[in-house]
PyMOL commands that place a pseudoatom at each C-alpha (Angstrom):
pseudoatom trace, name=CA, resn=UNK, resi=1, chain=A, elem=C, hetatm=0, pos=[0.000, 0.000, 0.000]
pseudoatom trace, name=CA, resn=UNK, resi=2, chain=A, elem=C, hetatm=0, pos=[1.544, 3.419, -1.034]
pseudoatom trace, name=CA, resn=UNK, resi=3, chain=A, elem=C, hetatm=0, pos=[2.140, 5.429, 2.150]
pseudoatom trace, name=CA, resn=UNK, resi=4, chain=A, elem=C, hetatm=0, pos=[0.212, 9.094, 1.683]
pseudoatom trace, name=CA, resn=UNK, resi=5, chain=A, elem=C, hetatm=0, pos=[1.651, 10.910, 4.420]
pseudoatom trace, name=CA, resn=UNK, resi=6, chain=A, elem=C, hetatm=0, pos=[-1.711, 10.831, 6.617]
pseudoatom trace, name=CA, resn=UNK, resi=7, chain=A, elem=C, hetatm=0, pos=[0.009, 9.378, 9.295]
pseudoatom trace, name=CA, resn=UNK, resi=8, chain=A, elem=C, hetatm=0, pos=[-2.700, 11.773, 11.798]
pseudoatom trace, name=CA, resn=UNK, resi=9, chain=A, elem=C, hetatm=0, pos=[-5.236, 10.567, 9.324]
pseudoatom trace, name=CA, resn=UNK, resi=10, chain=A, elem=C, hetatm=0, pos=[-7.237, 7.310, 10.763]
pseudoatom trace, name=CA, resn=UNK, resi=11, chain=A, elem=C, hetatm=0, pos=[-8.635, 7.157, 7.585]
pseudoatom trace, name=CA, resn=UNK, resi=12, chain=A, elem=C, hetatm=0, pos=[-5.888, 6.936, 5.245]
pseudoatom trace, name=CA, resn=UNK, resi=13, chain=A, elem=C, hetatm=0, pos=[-5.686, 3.523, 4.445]
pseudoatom trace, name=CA, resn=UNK, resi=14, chain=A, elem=C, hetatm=0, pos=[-9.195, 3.651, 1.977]
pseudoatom trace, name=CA, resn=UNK, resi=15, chain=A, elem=C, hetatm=0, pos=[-8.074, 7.006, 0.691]
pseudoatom trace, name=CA, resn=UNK, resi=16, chain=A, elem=C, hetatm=0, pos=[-4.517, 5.062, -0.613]
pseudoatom trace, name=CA, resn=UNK, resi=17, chain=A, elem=C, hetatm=0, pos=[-6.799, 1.802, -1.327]
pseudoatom trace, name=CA, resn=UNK, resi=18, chain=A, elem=C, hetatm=0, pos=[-8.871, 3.771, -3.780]
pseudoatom trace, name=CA, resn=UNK, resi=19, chain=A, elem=C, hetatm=0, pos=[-5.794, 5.785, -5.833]
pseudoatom trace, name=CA, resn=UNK, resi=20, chain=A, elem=C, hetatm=0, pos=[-4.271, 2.346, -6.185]
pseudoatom trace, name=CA, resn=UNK, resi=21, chain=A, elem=C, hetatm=0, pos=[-6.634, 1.291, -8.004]
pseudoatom trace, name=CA, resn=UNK, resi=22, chain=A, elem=C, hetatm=0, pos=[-7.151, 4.128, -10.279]
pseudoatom trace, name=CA, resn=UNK, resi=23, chain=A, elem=C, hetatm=0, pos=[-3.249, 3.778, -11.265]
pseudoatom trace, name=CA, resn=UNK, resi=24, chain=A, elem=C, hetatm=0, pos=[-2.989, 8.083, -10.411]
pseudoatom trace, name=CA, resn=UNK, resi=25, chain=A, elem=C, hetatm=0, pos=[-0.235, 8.669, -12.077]
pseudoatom trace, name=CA, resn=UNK, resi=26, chain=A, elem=C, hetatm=0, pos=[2.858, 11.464, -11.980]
pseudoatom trace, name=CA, resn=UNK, resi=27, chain=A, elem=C, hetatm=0, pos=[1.657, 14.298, -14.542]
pseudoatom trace, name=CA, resn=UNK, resi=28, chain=A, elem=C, hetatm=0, pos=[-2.179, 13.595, -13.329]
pseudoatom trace, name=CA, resn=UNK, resi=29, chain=A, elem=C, hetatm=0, pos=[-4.374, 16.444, -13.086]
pseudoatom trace, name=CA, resn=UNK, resi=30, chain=A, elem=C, hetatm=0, pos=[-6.942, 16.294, -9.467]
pseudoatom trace, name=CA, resn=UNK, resi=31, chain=A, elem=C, hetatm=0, pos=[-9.316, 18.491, -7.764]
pseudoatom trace, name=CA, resn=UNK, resi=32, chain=A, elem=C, hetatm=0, pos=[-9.770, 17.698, -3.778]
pseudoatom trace, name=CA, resn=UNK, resi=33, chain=A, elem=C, hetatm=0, pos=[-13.594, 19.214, -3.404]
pseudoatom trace, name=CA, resn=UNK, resi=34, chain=A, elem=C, hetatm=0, pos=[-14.009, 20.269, -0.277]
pseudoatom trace, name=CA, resn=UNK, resi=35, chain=A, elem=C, hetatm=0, pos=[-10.696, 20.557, 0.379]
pseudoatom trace, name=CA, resn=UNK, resi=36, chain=A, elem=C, hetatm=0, pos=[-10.753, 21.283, 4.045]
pseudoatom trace, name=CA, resn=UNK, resi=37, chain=A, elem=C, hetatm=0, pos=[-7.138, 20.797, 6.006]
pseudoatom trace, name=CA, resn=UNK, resi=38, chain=A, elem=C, hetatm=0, pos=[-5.406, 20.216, 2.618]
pseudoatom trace, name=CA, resn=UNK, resi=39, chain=A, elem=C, hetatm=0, pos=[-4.248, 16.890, 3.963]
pseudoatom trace, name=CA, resn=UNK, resi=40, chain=A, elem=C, hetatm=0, pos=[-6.176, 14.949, 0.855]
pseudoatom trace, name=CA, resn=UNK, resi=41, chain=A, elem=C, hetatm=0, pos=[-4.446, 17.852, -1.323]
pseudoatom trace, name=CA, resn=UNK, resi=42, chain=A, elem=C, hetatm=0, pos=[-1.341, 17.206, -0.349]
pseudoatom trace, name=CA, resn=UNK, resi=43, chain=A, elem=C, hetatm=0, pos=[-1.517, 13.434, -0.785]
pseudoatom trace, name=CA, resn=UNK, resi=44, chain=A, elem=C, hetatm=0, pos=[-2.790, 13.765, -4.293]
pseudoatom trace, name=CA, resn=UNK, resi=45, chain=A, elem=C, hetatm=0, pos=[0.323, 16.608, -4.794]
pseudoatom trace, name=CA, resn=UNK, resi=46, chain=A, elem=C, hetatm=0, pos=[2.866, 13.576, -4.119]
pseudoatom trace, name=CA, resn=UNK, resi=47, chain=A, elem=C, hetatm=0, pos=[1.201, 11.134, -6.225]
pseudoatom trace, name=CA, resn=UNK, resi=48, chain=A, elem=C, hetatm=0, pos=[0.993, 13.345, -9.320]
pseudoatom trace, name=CA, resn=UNK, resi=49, chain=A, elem=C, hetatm=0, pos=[4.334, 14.430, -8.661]
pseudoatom trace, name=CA, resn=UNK, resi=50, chain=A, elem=C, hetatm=0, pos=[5.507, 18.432, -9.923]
pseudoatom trace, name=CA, resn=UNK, resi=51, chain=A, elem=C, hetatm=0, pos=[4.238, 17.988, -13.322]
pseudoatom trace, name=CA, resn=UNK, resi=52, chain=A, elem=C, hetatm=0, pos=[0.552, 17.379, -12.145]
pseudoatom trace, name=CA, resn=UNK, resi=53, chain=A, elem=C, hetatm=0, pos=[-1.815, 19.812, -10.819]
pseudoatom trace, name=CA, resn=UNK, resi=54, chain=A, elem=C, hetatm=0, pos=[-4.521, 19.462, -7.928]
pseudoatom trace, name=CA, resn=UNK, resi=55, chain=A, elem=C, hetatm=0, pos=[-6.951, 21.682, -6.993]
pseudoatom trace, name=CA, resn=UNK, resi=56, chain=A, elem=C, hetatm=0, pos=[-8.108, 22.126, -3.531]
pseudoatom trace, name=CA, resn=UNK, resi=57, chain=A, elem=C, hetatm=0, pos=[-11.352, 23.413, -3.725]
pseudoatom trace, name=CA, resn=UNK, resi=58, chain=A, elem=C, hetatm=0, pos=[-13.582, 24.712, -0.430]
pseudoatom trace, name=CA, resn=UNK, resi=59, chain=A, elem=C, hetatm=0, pos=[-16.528, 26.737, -0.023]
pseudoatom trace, name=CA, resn=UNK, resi=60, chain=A, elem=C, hetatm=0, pos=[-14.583, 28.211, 3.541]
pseudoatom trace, name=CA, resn=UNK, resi=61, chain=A, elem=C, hetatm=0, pos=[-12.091, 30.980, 3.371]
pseudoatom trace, name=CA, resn=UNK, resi=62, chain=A, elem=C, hetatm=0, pos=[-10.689, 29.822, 6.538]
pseudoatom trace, name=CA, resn=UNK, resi=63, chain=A, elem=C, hetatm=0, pos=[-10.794, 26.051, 5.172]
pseudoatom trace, name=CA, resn=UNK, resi=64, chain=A, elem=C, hetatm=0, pos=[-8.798, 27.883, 1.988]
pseudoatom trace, name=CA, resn=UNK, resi=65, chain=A, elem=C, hetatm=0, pos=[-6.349, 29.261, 3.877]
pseudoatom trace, name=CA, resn=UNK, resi=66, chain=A, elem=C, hetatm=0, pos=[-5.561, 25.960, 6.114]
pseudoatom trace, name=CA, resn=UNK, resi=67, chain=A, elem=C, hetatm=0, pos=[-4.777, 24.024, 2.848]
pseudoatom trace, name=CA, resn=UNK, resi=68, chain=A, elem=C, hetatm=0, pos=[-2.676, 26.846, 1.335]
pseudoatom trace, name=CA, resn=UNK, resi=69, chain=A, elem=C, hetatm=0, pos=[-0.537, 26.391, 4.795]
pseudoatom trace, name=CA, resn=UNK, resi=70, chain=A, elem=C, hetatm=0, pos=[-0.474, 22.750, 4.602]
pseudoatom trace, name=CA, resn=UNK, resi=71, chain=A, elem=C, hetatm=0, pos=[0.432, 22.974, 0.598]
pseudoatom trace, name=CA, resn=UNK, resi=72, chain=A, elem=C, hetatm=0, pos=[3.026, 25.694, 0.865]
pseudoatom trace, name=CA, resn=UNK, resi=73, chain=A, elem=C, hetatm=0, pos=[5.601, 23.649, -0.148]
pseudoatom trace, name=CA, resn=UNK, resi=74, chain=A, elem=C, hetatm=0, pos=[4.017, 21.627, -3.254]
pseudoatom trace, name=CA, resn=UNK, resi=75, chain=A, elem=C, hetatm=0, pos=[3.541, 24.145, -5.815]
pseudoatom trace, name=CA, resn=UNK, resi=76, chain=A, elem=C, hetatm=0, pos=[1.205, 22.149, -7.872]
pseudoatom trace, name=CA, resn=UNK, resi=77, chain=A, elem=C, hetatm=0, pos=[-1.555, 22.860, -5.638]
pseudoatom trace, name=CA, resn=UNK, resi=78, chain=A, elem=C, hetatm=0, pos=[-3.954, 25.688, -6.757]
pseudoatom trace, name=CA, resn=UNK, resi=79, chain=A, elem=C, hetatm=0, pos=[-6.104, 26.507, -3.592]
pseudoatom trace, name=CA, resn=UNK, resi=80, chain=A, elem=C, hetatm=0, pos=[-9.361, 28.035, -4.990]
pseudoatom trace, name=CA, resn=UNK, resi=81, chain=A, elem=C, hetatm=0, pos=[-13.033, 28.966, -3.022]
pseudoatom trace, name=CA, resn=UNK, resi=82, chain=A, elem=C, hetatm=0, pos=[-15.527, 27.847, -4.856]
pseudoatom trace, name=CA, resn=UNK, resi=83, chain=A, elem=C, hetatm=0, pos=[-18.965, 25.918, -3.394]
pseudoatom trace, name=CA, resn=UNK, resi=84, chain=A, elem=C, hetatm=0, pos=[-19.265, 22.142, -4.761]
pseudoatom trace, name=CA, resn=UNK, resi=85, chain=A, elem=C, hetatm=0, pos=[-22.602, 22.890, -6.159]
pseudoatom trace, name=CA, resn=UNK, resi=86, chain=A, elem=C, hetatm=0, pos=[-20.638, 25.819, -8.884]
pseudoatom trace, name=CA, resn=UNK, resi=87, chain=A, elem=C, hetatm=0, pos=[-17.196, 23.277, -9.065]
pseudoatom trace, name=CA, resn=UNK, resi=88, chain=A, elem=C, hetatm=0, pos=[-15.833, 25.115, -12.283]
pseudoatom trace, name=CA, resn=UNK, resi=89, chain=A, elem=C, hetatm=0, pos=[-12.029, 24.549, -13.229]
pseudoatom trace, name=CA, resn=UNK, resi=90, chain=A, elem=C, hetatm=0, pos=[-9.800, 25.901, -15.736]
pseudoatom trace, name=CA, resn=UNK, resi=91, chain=A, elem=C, hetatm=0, pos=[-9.322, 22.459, -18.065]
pseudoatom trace, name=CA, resn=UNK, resi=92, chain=A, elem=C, hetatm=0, pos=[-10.850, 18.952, -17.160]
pseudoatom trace, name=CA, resn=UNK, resi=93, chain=A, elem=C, hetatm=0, pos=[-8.921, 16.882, -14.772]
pseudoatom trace, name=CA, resn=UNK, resi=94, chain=A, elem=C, hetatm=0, pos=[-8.293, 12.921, -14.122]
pseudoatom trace, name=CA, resn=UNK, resi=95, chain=A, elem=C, hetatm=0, pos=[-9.810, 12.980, -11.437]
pseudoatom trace, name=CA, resn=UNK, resi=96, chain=A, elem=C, hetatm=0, pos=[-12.549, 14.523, -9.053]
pseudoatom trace, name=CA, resn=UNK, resi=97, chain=A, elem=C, hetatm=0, pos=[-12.100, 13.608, -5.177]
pseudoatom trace, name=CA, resn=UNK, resi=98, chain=A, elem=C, hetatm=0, pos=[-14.624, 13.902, -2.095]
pseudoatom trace, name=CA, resn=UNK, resi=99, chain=A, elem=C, hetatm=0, pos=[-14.154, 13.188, 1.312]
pseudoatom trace, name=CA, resn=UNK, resi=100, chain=A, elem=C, hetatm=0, pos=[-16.875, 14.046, 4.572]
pseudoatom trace, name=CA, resn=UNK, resi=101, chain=A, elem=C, hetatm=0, pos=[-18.309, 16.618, 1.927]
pseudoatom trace, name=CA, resn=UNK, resi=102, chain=A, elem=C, hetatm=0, pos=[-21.576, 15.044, 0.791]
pseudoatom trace, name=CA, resn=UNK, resi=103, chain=A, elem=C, hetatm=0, pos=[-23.171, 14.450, 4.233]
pseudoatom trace, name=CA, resn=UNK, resi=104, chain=A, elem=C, hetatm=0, pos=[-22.732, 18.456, 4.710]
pseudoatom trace, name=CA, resn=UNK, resi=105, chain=A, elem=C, hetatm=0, pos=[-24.187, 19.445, 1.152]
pseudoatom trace, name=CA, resn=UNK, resi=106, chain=A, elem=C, hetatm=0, pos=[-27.757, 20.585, 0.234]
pseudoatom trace, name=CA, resn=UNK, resi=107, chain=A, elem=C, hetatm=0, pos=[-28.214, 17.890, -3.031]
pseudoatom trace, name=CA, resn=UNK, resi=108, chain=A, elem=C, hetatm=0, pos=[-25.213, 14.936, -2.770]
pseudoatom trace, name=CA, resn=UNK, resi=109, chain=A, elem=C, hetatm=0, pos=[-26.461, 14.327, -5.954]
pseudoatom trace, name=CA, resn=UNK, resi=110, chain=A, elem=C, hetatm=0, pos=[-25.809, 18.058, -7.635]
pseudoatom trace, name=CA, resn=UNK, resi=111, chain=A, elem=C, hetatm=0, pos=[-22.423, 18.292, -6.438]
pseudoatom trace, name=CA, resn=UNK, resi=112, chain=A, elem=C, hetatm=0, pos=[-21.753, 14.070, -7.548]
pseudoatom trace, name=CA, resn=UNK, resi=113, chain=A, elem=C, hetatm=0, pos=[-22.809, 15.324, -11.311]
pseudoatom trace, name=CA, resn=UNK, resi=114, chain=A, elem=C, hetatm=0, pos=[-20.455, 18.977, -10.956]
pseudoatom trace, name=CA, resn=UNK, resi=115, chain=A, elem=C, hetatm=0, pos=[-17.662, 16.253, -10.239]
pseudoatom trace, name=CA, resn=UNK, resi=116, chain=A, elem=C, hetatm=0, pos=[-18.731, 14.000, -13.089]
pseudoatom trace, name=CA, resn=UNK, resi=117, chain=A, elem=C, hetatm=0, pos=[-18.627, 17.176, -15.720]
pseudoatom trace, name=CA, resn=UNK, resi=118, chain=A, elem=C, hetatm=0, pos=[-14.877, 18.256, -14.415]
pseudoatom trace, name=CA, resn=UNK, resi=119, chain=A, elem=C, hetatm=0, pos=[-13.646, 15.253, -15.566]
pseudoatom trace, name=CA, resn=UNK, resi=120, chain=A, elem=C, hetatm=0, pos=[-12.188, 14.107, -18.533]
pseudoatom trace, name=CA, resn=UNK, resi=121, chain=A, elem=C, hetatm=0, pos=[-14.172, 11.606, -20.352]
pseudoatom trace, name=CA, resn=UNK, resi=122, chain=A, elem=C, hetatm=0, pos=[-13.240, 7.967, -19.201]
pseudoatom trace, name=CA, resn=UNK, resi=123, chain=A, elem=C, hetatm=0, pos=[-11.639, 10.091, -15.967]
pseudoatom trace, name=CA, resn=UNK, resi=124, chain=A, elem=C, hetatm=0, pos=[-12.458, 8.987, -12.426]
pseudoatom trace, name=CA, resn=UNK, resi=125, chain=A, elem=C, hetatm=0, pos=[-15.078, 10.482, -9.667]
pseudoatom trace, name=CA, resn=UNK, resi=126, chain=A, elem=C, hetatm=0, pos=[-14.244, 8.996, -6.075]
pseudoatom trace, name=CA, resn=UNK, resi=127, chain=A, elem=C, hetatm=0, pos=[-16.741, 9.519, -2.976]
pseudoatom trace, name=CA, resn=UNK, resi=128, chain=A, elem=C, hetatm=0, pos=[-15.727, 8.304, 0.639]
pseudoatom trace, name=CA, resn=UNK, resi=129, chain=A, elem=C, hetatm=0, pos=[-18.646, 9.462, 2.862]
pseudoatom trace, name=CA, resn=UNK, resi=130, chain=A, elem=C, hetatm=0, pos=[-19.440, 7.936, 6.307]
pseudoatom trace, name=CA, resn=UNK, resi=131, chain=A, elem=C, hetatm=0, pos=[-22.409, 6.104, 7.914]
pseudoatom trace, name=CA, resn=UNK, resi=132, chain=A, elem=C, hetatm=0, pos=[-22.604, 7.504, 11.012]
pseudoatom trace, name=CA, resn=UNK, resi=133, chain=A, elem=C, hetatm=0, pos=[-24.869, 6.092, 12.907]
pseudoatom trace, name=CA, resn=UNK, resi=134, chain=A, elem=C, hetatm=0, pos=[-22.613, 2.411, 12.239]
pseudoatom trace, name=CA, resn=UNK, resi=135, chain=A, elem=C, hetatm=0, pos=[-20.223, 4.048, 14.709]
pseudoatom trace, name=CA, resn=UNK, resi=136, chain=A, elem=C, hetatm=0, pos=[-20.133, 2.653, 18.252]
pseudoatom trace, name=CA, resn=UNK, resi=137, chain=A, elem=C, hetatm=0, pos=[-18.752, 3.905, 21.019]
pseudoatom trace, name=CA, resn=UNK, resi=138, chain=A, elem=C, hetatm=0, pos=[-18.688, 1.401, 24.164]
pseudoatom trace, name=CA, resn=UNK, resi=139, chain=A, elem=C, hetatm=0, pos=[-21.638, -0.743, 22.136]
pseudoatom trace, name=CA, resn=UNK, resi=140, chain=A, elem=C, hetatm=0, pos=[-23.721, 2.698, 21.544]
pseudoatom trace, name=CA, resn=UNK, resi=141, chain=A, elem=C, hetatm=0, pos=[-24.750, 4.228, 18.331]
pseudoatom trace, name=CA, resn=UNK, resi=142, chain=A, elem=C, hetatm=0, pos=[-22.564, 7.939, 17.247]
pseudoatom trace, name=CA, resn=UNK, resi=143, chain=A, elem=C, hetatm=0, pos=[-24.704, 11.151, 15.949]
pseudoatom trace, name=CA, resn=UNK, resi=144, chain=A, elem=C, hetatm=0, pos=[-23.555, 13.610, 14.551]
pseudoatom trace, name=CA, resn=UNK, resi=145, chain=A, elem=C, hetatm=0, pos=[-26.839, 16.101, 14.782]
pseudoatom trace, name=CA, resn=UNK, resi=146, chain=A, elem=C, hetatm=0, pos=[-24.814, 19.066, 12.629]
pseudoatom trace, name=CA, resn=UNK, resi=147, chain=A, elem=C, hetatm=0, pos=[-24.637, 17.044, 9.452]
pseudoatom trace, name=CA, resn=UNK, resi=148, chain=A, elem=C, hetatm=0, pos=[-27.277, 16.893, 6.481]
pseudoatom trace, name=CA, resn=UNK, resi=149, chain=A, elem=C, hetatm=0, pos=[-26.982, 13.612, 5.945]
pseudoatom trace, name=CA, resn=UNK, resi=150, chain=A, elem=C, hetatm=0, pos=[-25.027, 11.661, 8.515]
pseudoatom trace, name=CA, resn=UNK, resi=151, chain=A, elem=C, hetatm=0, pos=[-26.044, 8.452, 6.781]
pseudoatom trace, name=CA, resn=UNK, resi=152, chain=A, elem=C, hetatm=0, pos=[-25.170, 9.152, 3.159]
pseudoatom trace, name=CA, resn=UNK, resi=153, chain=A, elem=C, hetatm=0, pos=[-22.881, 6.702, 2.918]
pseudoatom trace, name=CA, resn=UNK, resi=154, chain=A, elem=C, hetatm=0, pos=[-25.145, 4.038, 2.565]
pseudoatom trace, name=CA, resn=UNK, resi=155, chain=A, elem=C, hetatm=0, pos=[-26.914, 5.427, 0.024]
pseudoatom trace, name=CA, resn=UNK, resi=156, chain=A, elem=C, hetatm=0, pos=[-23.623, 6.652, -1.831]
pseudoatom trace, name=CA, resn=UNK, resi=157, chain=A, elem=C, hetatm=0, pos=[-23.835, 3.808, -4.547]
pseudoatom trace, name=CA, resn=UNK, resi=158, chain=A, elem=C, hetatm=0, pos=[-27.167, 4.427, -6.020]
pseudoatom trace, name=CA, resn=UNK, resi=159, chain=A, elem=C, hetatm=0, pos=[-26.164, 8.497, -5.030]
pseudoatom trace, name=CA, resn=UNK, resi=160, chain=A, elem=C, hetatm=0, pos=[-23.305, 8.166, -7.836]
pseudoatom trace, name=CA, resn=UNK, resi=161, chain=A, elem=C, hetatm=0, pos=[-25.507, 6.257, -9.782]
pseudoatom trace, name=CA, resn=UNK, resi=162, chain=A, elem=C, hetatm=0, pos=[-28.102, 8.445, -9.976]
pseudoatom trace, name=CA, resn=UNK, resi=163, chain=A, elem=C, hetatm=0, pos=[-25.535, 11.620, -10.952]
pseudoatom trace, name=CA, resn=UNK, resi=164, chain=A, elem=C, hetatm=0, pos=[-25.296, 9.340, -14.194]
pseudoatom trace, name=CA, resn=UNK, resi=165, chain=A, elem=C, hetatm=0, pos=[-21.662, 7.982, -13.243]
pseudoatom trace, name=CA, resn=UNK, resi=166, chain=A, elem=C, hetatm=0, pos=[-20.616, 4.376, -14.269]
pseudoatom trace, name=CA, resn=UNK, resi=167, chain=A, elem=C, hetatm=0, pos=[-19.870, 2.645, -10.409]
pseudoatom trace, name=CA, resn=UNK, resi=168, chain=A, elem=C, hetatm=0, pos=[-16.797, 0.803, -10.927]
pseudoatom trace, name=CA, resn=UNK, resi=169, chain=A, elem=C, hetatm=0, pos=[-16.179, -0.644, -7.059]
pseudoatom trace, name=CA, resn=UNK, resi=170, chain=A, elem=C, hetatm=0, pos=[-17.500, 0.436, -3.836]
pseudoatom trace, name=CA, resn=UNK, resi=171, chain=A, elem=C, hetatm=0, pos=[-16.778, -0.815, -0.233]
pseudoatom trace, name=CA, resn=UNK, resi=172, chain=A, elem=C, hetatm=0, pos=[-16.263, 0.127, 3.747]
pseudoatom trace, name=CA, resn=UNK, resi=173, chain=A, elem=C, hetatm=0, pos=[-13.961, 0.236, 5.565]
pseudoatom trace, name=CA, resn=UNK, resi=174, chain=A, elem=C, hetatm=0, pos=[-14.148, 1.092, 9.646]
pseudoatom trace, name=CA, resn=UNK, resi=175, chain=A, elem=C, hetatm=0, pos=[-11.384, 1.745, 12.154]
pseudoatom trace, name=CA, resn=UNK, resi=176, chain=A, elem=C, hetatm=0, pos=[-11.424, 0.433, 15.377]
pseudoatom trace, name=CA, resn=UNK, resi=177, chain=A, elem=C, hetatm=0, pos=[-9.637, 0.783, 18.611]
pseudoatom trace, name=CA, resn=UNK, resi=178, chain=A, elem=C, hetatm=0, pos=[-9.623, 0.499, 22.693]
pseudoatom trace, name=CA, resn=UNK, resi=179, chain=A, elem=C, hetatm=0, pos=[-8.022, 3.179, 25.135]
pseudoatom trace, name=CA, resn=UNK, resi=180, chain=A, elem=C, hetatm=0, pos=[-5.471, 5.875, 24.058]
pseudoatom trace, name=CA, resn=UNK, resi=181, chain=A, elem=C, hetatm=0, pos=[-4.616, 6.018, 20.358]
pseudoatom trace, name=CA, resn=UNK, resi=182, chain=A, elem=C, hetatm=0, pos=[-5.337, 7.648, 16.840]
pseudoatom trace, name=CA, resn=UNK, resi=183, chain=A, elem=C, hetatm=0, pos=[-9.155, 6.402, 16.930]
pseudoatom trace, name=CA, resn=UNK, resi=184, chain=A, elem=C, hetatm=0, pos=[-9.891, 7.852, 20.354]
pseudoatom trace, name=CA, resn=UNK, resi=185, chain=A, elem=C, hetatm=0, pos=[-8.300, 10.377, 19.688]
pseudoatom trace, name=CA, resn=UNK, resi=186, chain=A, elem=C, hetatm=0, pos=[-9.302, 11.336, 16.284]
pseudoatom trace, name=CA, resn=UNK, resi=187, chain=A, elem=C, hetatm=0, pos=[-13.515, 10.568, 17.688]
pseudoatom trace, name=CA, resn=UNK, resi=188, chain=A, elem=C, hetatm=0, pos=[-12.610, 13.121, 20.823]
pseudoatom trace, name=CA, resn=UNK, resi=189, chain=A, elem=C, hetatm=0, pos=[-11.526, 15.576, 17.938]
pseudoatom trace, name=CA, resn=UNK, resi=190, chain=A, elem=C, hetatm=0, pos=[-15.043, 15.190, 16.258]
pseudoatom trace, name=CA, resn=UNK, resi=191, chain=A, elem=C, hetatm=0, pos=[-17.378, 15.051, 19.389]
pseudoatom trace, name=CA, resn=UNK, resi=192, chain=A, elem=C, hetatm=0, pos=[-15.072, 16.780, 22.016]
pseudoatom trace, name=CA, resn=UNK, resi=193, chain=A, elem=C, hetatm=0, pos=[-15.866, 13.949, 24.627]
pseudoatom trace, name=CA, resn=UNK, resi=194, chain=A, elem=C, hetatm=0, pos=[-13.012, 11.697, 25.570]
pseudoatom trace, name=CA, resn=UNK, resi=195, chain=A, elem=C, hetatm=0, pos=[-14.143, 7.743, 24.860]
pseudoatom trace, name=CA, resn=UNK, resi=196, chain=A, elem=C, hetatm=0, pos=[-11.348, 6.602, 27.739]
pseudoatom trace, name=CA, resn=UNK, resi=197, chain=A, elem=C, hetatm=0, pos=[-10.996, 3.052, 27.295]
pseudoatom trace, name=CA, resn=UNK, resi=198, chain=A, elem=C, hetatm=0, pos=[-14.212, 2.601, 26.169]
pseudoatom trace, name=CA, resn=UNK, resi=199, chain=A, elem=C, hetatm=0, pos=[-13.972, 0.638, 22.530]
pseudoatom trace, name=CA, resn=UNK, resi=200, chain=A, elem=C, hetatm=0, pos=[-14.556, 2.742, 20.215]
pseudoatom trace, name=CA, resn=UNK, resi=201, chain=A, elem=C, hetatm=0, pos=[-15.401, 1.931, 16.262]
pseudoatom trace, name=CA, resn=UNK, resi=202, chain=A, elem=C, hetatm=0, pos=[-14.860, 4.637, 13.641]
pseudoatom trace, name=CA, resn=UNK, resi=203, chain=A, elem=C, hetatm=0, pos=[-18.080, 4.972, 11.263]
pseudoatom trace, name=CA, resn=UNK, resi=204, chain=A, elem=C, hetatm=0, pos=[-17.371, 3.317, 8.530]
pseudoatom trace, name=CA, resn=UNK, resi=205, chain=A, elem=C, hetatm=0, pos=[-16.443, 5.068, 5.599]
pseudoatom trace, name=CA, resn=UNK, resi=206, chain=A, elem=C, hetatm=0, pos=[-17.884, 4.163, 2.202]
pseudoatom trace, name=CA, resn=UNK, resi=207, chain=A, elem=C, hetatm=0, pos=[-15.738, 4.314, -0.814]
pseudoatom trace, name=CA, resn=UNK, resi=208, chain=A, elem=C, hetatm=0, pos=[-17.224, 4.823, -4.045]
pseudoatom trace, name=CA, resn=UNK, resi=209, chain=A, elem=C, hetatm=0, pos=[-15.135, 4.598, -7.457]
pseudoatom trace, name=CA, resn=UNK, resi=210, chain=A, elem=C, hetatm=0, pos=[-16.660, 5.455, -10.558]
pseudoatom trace, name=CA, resn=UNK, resi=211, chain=A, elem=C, hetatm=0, pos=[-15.705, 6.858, -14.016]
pseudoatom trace, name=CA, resn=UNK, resi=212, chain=A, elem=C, hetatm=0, pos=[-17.385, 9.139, -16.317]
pseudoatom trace, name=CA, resn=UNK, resi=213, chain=A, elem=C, hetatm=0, pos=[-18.838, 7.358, -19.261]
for i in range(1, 213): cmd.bond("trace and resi %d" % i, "trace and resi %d" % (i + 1))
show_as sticks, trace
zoom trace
């Protein structure tokens, strides 16, 4: 498995599972929709290497401003603010990426066909969006009340589907952990409530390749 650099990322391992697959190559051209951190951004920047190009696109000027930090020092990212429902880029790229974006949106499916038209055709669309409510902590179900659609990742298949997107693979994948570590800490990052040694398992995070016919 190609190591990304998300070391502080407990979700890394389906975000390098998915570009092995799709054979991202150096030269590739990316956009990282709802960009966030940058950390996505910057993992696409060292798979596509100083020839390729990725833009990091978020809706948040602060969001913007965190992934210009964390991409300072790969000049092939082009941080731009921009809402997933207007995604517009200057030339069609390889690929269109999405990470804990959907569940936050207004219409998954509007910003799942704005990815499928800012890609080349035959170019890839990937979706990794979480099920919330699969998360346990101690045996009891997560929330996450501020999210649109906490859930979306089990409907992300037929989501893609419907955006008229050719589903190539899909799967889940959920990390797990007891006591002090990256899962307890990365769930008392999202819900500010320490687990302890409660055991704790991540929502699992649905993966969604597909390809523009």
């Amino acid at each position: 498995m190609t190591e990304l650099g998300l070391r502080n990322d407990v979700y890394r391992r389906p975000l390098a599972t998915a570009l092995g697959r799709l054979g991202l190559a150096e030269g590739g051209r990316c956009v990282d929709v709802g960009a966030g951190g940058g950390d996505v951004s910057v993992a696409l920047a060292e798979v596509v290497g100083r020839s390729g190009r990725v833009y990091a696109v978020d809706s948040d000027p602060r969001a913007r401003d965190e992934a210009a930090g964390a991409a300072a020092a790969h000049t092939q990212v082009v941080v731009i603010t921009q809402a997933a429902e207007d995604l517009t880029l200057p030339e069609a790229v390889d690929l269109a990426f999405c990470r804990f974006l959907l569940m936050h949106v207004l219409d998954p499916v509007t910003v799942l066909r704005r990815m499928g038209r800012a890609v080349r055709p035959g170019g890839w669309v990937v979706a990794q969006e979480p099920i919330t409510s699969a998360g346990r902590i101690a045996g009891s179900p997560l929330s996450m009340p501020g999210a649109r659609h906490p859930d979306v990742g089990a409907l992300l298949p037929a989501l893609v589907r419907d955006a008229g997107l050719e589903v190539v693979d899909a799967w889940a994948e959920a990390p797990a952990g007891a006591g002090p570590g990256p899962v307890a800490d990365y769930l008392a990052s999202l819900t500010e409530v320490d687990p302890g040694d409660d055991p704790v398992v991540l929502p699992p995070l649905v993966t969604v390749v597909a390809r523009r016919s």
